[in-house]
C-alpha positions in Angstrom: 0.0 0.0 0.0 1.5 3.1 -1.3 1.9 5.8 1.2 0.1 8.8 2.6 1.7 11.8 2.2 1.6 12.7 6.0 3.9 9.5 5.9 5.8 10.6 2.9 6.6 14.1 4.6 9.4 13.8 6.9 11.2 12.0 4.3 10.3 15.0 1.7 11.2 17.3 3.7 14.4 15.4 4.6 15.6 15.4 1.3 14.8 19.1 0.5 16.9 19.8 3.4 19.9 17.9 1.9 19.4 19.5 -1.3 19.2 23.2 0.4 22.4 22.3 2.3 24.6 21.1 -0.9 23.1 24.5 -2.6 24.8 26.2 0.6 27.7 24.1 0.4 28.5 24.9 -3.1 27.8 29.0 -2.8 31.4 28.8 -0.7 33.2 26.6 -4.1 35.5 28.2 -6.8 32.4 27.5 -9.2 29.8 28.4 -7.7 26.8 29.4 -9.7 26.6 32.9 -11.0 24.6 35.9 -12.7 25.6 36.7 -16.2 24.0 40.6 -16.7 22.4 40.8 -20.3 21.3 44.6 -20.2 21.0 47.4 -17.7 17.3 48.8 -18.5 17.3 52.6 -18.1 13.6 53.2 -19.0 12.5 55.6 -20.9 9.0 55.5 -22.7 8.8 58.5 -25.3 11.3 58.8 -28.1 11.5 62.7 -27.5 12.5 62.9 -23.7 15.6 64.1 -22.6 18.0 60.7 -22.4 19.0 59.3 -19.0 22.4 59.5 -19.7 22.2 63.7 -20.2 20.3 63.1 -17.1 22.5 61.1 -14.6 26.0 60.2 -14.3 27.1 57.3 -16.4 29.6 56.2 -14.4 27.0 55.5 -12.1 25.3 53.1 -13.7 27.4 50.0 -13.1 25.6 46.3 -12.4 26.6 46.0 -9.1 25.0 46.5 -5.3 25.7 46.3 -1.9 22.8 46.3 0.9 22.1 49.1 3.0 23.7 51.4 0.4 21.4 53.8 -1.4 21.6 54.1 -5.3 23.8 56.3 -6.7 21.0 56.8 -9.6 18.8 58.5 -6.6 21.5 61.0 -6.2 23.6 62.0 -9.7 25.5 64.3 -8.2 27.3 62.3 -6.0 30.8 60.4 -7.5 31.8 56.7 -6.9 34.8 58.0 -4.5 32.6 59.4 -2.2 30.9 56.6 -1.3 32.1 53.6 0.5 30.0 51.1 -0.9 29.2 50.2 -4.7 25.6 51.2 -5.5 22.8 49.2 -5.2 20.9 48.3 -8.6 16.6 46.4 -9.0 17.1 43.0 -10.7 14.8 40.9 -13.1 16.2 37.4 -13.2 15.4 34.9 -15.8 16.0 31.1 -14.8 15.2 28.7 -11.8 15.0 30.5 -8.9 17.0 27.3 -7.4 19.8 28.4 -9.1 18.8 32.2 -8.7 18.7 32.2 -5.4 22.2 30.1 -4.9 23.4 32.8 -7.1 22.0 35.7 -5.0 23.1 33.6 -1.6 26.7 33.3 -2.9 27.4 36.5 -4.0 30.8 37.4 -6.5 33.3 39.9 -7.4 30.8 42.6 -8.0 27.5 41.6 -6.2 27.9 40.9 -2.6 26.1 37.7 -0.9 22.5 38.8 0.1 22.6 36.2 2.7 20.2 37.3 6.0 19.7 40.6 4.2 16.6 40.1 2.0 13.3 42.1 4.5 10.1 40.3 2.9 9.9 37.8 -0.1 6.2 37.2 -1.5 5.9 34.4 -3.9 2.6 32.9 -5.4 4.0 29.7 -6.7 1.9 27.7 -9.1 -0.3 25.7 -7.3 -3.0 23.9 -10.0 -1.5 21.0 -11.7 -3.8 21.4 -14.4 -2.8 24.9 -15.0 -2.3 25.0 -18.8 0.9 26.7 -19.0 0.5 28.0 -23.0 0.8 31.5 -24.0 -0.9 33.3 -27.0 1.1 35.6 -29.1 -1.1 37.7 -31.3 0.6 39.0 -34.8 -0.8 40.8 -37.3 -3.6 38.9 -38.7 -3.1 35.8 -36.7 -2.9 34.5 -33.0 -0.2 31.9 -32.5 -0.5 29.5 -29.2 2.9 28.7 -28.1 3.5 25.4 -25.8 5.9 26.3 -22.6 9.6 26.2 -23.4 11.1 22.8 -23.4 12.7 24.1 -20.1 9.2 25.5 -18.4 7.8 22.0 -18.8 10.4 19.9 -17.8 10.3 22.6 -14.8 6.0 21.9 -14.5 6.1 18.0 -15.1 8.8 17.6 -12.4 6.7 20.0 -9.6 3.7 17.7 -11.0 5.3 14.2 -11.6 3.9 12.5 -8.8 1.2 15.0 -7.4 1.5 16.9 -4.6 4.7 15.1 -3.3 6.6 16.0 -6.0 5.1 20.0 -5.4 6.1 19.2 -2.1 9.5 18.1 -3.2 10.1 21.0 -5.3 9.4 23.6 -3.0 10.9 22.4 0.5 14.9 23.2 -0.6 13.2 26.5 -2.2 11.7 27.3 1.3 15.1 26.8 2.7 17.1 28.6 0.6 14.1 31.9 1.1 15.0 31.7 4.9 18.4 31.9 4.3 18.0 35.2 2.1 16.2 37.1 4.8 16.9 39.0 7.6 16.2 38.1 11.0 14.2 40.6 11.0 12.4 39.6 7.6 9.2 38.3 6.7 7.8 35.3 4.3 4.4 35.2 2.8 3.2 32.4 0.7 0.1 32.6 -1.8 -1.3 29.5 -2.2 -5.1 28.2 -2.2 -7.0 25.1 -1.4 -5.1 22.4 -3.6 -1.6 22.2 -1.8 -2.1 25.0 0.9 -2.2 23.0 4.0 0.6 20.5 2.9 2.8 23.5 1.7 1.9 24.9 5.5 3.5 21.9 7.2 6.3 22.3 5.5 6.6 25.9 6.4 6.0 25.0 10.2 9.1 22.7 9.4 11.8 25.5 7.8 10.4 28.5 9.5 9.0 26.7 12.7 5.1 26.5 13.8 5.7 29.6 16.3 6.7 32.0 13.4 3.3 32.0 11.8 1.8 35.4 12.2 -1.2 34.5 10.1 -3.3 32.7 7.7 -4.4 35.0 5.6 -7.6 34.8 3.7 -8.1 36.7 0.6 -11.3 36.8 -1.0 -11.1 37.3 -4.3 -13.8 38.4 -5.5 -17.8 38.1 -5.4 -18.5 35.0 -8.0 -16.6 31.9 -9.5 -17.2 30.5 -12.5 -17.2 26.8 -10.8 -20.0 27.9 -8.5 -22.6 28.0 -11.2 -25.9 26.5 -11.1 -25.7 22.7 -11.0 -22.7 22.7 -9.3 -22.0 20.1 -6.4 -19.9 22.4 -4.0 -19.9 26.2 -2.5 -18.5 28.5 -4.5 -14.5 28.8 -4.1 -13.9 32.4 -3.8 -11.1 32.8 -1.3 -7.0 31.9 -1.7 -4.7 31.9 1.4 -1.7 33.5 2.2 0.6 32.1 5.1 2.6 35.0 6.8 5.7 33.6 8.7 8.2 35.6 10.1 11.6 34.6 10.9 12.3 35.3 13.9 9.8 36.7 16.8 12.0 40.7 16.1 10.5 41.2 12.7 9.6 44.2 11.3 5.7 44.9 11.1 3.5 48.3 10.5 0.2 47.9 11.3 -2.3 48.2 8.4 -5.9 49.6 8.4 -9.1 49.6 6.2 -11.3 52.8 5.8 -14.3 52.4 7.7 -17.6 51.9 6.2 -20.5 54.2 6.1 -22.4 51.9 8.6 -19.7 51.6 10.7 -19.7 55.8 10.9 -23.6 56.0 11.9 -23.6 53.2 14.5 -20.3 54.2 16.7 -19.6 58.2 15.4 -23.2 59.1 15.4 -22.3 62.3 17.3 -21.6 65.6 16.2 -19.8 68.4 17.7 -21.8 71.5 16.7 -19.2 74.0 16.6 -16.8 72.5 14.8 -18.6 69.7 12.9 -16.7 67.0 13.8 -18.1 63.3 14.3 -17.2 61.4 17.3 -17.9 58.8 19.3 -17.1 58.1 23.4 -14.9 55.3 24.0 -13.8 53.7 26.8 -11.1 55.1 29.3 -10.8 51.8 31.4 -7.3 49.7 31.3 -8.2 46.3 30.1 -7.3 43.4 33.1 -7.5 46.0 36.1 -4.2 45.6 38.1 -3.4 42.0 36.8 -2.3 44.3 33.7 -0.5 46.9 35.7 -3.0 49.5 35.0 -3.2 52.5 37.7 -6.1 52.8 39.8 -7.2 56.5 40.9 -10.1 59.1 40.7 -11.2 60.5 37.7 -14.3 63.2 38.2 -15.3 61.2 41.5 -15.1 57.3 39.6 -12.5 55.0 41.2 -11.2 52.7 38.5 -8.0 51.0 37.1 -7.5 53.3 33.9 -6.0 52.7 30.4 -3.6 55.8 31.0 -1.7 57.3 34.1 -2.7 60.4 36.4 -0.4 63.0 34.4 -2.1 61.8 31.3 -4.8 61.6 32.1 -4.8 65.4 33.8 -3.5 66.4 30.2 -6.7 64.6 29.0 -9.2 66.5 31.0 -7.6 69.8 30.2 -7.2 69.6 26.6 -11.5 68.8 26.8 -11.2 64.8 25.7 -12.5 62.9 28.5 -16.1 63.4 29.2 -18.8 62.5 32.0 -22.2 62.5 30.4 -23.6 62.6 34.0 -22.7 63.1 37.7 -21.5 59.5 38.5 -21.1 57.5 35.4 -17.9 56.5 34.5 -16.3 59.3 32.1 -15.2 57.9 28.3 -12.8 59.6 25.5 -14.3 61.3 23.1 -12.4 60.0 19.8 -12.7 62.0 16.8 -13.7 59.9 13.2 -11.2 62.6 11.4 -7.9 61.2 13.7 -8.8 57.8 12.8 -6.5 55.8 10.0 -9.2 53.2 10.0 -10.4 50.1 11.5 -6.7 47.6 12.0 -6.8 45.2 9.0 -7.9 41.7 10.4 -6.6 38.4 8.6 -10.2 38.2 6.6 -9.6 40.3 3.4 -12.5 41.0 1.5 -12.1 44.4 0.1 -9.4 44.0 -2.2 -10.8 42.3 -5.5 -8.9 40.3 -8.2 -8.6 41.8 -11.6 -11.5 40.2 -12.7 -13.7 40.8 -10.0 -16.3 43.1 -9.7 -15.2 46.9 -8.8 -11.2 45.8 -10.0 -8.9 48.1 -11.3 -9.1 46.9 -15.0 -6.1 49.6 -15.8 -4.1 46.9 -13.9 -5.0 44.6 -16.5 -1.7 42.9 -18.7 -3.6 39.8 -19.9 -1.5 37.9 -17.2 -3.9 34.8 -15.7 -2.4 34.5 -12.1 -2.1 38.5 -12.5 -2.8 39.3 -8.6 -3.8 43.4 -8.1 -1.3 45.8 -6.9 -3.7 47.1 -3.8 -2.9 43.1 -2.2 0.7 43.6 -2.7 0.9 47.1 -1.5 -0.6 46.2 1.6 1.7 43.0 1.9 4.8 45.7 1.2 3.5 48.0 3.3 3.0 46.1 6.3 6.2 44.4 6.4 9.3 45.8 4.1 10.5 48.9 5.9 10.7 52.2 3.6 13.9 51.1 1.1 14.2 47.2 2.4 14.5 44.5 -0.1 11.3 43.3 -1.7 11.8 39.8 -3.9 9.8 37.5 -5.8 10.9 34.4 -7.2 7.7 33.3 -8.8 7.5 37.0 -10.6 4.4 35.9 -13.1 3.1 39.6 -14.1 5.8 41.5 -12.2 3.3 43.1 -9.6 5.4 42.7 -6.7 8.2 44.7 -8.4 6.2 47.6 -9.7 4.3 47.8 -6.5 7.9 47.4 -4.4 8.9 50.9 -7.3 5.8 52.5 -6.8 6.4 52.6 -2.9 10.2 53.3 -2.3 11.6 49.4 -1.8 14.6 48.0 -3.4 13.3 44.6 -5.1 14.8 41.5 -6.8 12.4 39.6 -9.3 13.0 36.5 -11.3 10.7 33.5 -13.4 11.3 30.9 -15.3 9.0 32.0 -18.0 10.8 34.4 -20.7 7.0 35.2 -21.8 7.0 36.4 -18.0 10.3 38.1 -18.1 9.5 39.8 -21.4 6.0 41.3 -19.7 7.7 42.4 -16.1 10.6 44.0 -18.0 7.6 46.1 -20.4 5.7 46.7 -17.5 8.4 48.2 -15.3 9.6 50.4 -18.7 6.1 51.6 -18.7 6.1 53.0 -15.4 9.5 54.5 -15.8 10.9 52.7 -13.3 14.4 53.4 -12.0 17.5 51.6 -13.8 17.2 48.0 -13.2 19.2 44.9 -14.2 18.0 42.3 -16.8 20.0 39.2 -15.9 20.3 35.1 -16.5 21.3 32.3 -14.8 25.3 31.7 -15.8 26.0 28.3 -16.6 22.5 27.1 -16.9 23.4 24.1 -18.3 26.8 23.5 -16.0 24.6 23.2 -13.2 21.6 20.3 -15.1 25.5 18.8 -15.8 26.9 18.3 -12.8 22.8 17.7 -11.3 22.6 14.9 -13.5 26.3 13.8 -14.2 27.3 14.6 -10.8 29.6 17.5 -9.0 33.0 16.2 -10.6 31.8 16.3 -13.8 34.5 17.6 -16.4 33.1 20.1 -19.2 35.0 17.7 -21.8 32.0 14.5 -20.6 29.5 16.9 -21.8 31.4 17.7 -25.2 31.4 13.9 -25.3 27.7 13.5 -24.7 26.8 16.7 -27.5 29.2 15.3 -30.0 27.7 11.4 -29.8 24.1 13.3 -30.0 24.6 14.9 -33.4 25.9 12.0 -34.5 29.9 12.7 -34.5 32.8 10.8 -33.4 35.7 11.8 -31.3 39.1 12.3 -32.7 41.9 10.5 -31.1 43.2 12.0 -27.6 46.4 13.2 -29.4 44.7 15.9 -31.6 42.0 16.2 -29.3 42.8 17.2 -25.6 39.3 18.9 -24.8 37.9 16.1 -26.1 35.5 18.5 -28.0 36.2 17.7 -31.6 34.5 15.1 -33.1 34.2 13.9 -37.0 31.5 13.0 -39.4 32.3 11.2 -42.4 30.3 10.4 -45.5 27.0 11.9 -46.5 26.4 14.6 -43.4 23.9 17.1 -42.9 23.8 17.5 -47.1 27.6 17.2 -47.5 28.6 14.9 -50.9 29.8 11.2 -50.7 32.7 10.9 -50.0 33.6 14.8 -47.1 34.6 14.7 -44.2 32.5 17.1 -41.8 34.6 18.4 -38.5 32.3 19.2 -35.4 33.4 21.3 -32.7 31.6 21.4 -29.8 31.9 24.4 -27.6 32.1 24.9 -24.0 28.3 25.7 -21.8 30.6 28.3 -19.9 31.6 30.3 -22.2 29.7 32.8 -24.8 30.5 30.9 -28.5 31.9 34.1 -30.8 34.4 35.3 -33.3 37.4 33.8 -31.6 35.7 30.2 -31.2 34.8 30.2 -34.7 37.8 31.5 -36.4 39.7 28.7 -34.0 37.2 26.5 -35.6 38.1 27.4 -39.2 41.9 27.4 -38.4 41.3 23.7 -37.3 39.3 22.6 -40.4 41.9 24.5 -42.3 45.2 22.9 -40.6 44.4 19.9 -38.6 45.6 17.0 -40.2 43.4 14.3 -42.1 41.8 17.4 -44.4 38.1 19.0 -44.0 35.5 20.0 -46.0 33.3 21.7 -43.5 33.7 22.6 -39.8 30.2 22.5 -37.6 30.4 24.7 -34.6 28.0 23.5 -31.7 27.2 26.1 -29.2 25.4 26.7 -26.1 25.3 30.3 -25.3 26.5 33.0 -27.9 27.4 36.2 -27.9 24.5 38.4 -29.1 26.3 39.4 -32.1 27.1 36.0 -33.4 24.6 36.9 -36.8 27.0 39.5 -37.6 30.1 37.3 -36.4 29.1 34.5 -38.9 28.5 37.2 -42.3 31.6 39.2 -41.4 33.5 35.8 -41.7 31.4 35.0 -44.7 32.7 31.3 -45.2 30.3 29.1 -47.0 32.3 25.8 -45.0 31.6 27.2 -41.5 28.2 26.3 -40.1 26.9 27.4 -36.4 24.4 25.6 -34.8 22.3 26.2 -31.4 22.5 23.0 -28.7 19.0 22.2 -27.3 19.1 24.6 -23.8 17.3 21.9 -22.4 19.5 18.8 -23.1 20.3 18.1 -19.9 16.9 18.2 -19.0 15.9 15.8 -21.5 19.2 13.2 -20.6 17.2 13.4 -17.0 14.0 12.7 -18.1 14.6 10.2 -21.4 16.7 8.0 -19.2 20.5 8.4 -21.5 21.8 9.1 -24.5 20.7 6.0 -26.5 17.0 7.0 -25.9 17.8 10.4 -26.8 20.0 9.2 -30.1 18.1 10.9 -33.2 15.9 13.0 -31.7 17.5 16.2 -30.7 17.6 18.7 -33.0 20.5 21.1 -33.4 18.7 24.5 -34.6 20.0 27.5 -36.7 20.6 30.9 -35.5 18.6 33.8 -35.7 20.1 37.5 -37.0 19.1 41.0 -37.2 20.0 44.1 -39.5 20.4 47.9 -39.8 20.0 51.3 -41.9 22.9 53.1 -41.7 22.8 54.6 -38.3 22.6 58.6 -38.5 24.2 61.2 -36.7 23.3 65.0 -36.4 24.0 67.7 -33.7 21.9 69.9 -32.3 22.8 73.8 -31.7 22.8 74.0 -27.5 20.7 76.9 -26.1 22.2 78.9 -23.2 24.5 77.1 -21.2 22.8 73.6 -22.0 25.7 71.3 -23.4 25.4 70.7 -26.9 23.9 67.5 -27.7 23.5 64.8 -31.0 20.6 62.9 -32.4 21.0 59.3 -33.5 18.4 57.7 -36.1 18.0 54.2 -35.8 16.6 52.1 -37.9 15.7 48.8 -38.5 16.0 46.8 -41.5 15.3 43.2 -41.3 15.0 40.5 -38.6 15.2 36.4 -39.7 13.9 34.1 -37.4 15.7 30.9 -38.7 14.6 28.2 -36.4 10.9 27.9 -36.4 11.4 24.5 -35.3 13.2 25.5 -32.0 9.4 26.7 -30.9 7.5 24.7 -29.5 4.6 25.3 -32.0 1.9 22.6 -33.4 1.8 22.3 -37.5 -0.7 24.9 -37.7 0.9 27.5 -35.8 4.2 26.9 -37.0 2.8 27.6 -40.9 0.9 30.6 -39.5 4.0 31.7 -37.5 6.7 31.3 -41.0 3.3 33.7 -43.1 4.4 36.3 -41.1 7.5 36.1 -41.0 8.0 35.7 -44.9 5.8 38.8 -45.1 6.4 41.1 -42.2 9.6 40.1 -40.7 9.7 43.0 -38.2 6.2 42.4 -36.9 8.3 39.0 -34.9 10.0 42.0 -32.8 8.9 42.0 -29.3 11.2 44.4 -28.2 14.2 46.6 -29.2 16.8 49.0 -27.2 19.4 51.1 -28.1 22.6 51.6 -26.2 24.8 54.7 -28.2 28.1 53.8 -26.4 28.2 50.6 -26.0 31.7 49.2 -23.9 31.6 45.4 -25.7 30.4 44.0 -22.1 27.1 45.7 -20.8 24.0 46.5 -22.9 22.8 49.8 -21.2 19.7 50.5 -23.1 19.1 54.1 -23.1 16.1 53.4 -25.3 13.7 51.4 -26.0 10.0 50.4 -27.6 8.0 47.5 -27.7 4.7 46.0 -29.0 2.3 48.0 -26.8 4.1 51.3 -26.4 1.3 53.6 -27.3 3.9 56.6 -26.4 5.6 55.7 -29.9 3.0 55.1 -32.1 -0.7 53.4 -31.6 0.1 50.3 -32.9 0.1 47.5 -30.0 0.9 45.0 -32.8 4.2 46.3 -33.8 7.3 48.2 -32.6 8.2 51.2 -34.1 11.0 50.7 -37.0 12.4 54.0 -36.1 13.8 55.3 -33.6 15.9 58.8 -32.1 18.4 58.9 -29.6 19.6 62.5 -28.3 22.9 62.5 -26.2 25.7 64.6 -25.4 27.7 65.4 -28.4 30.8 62.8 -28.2 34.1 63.1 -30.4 35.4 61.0 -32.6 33.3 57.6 -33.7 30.5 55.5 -31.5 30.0 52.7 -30.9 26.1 52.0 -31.3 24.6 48.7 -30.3 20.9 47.6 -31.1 19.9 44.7 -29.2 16.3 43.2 -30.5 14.3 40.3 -28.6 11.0 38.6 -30.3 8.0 37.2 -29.3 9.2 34.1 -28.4 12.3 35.4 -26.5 15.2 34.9 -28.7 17.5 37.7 -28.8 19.8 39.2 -31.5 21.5 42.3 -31.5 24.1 44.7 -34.3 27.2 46.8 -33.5 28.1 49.5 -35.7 30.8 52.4 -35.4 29.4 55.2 -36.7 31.7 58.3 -37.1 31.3 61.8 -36.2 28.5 63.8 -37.7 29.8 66.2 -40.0 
């Protein structure tokens, strides 16, 4: 008889806890996991405001942080040497927030360990495994339903494998790693509902212990259900919960209150003052528990009681005309004014916040986000326990509300997700509401990590080069002429190749960004290695964004680049080895992006304003040449290459410009995306245009236009452009 999961729990919770505590383990190692930073997003909405870098300092703008320490962004004036500590910068993370949070925990170089100094995390993990995880992209003229990365689902079947003990399983080292991050001062809450709540509370009563919850919060969401219609064998389900732990009993808390309602006014501040107006009601004077509380006990207008306050306040009480005897012997009350009130003290029942599909919601809100949660519950969850500039984060970051509410009020915040449809949507929506600079970043070595989960910690990076090369079908060449064991051989009829070639593969390393020096080393080797090549394959994981320009600078009809599945190590897990696996992965093409000639014109300065220079941007053409690499039925893959046949450009999510770009950091000074009604009304397309004004710079730029698309793969062009004349 299989077993329960109350049985099944100590052993769950076991494991997490061995999981958590080789995550810690590893944090302290030479190779510990990392943050690789892919742009630092300096909003700005409309193509004709003033640029942030006339703005603020640009030397300010580096992608690093250090608690406690106020941005440098807040304050342009100041310099780098005047402050002790390296600026502080908002983060949106794409990847598992297993490995974000190791990331965040271990700290490097230029980001110190946030290790017990994170003040409230909020998360709202997924908690229907029936959720259907697709997203719609709608293109001109058509709608295309997109299937979760290959990544989100391994990520959904694994939390869902085995039901709620594999949820259970999932979560528990997450949970760990959260109390870790905060401070002891900090705070967790946990949005759940009625299909894993009370399983995912035991748990929490196990990492944060059963005295640290402050609450069970009940959120109603809203007045009617759709699964409460007529016919329907149970009460309507109209509430989620949200568990409130703290982590230790010192945690920071502001109390919280909701206006009071007109029938609360009549019934207890009935009376009016009539020379000033005023509403008030008497309330009561006595101290609650007599002297078993410690309250004092004296006269007050001939009444002997224990009172709520002592004799010298209450004297001051009396005099300033607040305590009042209606008659000669009854005991006197305080008159309390409605207009001094903040409001009745929020109790754990909260029914006056609706969803954003409830009745009276804030449809503004609205982002076409399903789990979207309003901003007015996270602002009172931010409110009540992040003090003013604390550390807000998310690691289920969905919509992104938690980060725009944690903007929106003054808190520092860290966001990430799994989903790049959900990292594409929090980074619009923060642009939108012109939030401060913030870092986009990834997980670094992704697939290092699935390697050494799945190979084991002592894995060498040439085993995986080994595993790639016997997956597409290559051989390795002999140790002697192959030390990284990374070059392999294909001979005969390969990939189109005539009877007869001989096809070298090189396949590159998942830590490094595959680029021009990779592939001219690959071409040197076809070129000079002995046993003569036809054709040299270079198999990469990551690449550098400008790898479409790399490969038609180098222009060499014998050189081919190919993309290795992101989620082959996922897949080795899940298939069961490489045998299974043998003739079924497919190695896609790259995608590229091109320009106009980028423009450059100077503006005459008025007054003492510097002079300044216009840049005109403008894009060309964007090729999108693995269709396959989507996970996309038939149907919506022929629909998908219609479009892009026909309106290439109309694929563009998203595009930014950064006019002095250093080789290693995207700043996008600029930027417009499908949506941006500040550019132009079309919510279909971006704008194929766009201006740049900065301070006039001598000498040649450096421009760099990154692009992303609707499904999240990015691209990006560097050009020099030379002074305007």
């Amino acid at each position: 008889m299989p077993k329960s999961l109350l049985e099944q729990l100590p052993e769950i919770v076991a494991n997490g806890r061995k999981q958590a505590e080789k995550i810690l383990e590893g944090i302290e190692s030479r190779h510990r996991v990392g943050l690789q930073t892919r742009e630092v997003v300096l909003p700005a909405r409309d193509t004709k405001a003033q640029d942030w870098i006339a703005q603020q300092n640009r030397a300010s703008q580096r992608e690093v942080f250090a608690p406690g320490q106020a941005s440098l962004l807040d304050n342009p004036q100041a310099t780098l040497g005047a402050v002790p500590e390296v600026p502080w910068a908002n983060r949106l993370i794409y990847g598992d927030n297993l490995l974000a949070m190791a990331a965040l925990l271990a700290g490097d170089d230029n980001t110190p360990s946030l290790r017990g100094k994170v003040d409230l995390i909020y998360i709202d993990p997924p908690f229907d495994s029936k959720a259907d995880y697709r997203t719609k992209v709608t293109l001109p003229g058509v709608e295309i339903e997109q299937k979760p990365t290959v990544i989100e689902q391994f990520a959904y079947s694994d939390t869902w494998s085995d039901g709620t003990a594999s949820y259970l399983a999932m979560i528990t080292p997450r949970l760990i790693l959260m109390r870790e991050l905060l401070a002891d001062t900090g705070s967790i809450y946990v949005h759940l509902d009625w299909h894993v709540g009370h399983y995912v509370k035991l748990v929490l009563d196990e990492v944060f212990g059963k005295d640290q919850l402050i609450n069970q919060l009940i959120w109603k969401r809203g007045h009617a259900h759709s699964d409460s219609k007529q016919g329907s064998a149970h009460f309507g389900r109209l509430h989620d919960m949200i568990f409130f732990y703290s982590k230790s009993e010192q945690y920071f808390f502001t109390q919280q209150f909701t206006p009071y309602t007109q029938e609360y006014k009549d019934t207890y501040y009935k009376s009016i003052e009539p020379e000033s107006g005023r509403r008030y009601w008497l309330d009561n004077l006595q101290g609650p528990g007599g002297a078993t509380k410690g309250n004092p006990y004296y006269e007050v207008m001939g009444v002997y009681r224990y009172w709520r306050y002592s004799k010298e306040k209450m004297d001051q009480l009396i005099k300033d005309g607040r305590v009042i005897q209606t008659k000669p012997g009854t005991v006197p009350k305080y008159k309390r004014y409605l207009d001094e009130m903040p409001g009745k003290p929020t109790q754990d029942i909260w029914d006056d916040l609706k969803s954003l599909g409830g009745l009276g919601a804030n449809v503004a809100e609205r982002i076409d986000y399903d789990t979207q949660k309003p901003e007015s519950l996270l602002e009172r969850i931010v409110r009540s326990s992040c003090p003013e500039n604390g550390i807000v984060a998310d690691f289920n970051g969905g919509s992104g509300t938690t980060a725009a509410v944690a903007e929106k009020l003054g808190r520092r915040w860290i966001i990430t997700d799994i989903g790049k449809p959900a990292c594409m949507i929090m980074r619009k929506r923060l642009i939108d509401q012109e939030a401060k600079p913030f870092l986009y970043q990834a997980i670094g070595d992704y697939q290092v990590e699935a390697a050494k989960a799945h190979l084991g910690r002592d894995f060498r990076i040439g085993d995986l080069s080994q595993i790639v090369l016997s997956l597409y079908g290559a051989l390795p060449l002999p140790p002697d002429v192959n030390p990284q064991r990374n070059l392999g051989q294909i001979a005969g009829m390969a990939l189109g190749a005539g009877r007869g070639s001989k096809t070298l593969v090189l396949a590159d390393s998942p830590n490094k960004l595959t680029g021009m020096a990779t592939l001219k080393k690959a071409v040197a080797q076809r070129d000079n290695l002995m046993g003569g090549w036809d054709r040299v394959v270079v198999l990469g994981w990551n690449f550098e964004p400008s790898i479409g320009e790399t490969i038609t600078a180098l222009n060499d009809s014998r050189l081919e680049v190919l993309v290795i599945p992101p989620d082959l190590m996922d897949r080795l897990k899940k298939k069961g080895g490489i045998d299974k696996l043998r003739g079924q992965v497919r190695f896609s093409s790259l995608q590229y992006l091109t320009i106009e000639p980028i423009t450059r014109q100077v503006s005459a300065s008025a007054g003492d304003a510097p002079p300044t220079e216009t840049l005109t941007v403008k894009l060309k053409n964007y090729v999108l040449l693995s269709p396959e690499a989507i996970n996309l039925d038939d149907a919506n893959r022929q629909a998908l290459q219609q479009v892009a046949n026909k309106e290439p450009l109309a694929l563009i999510e998203y595009w930014a410009v950064d006019p002095d770009y250093d080789g290693k950091v995207f700043r996008s000074v600029w930027q417009d995306y499908r949506g941006n009604t500040a550019n132009d009304a079309d919510v279909l397309r971006v704008v194929t245009q766009g201006q740049v004004t900065v301070p006039v710079k001598r000498g040649p730029r450096k421009v760099c236009v990154r692009v992303v698309d609707v499904f999240g793969f990015e691209a990006e062009v560097v050009a020099t452009v030379e002074a305007a004349s």
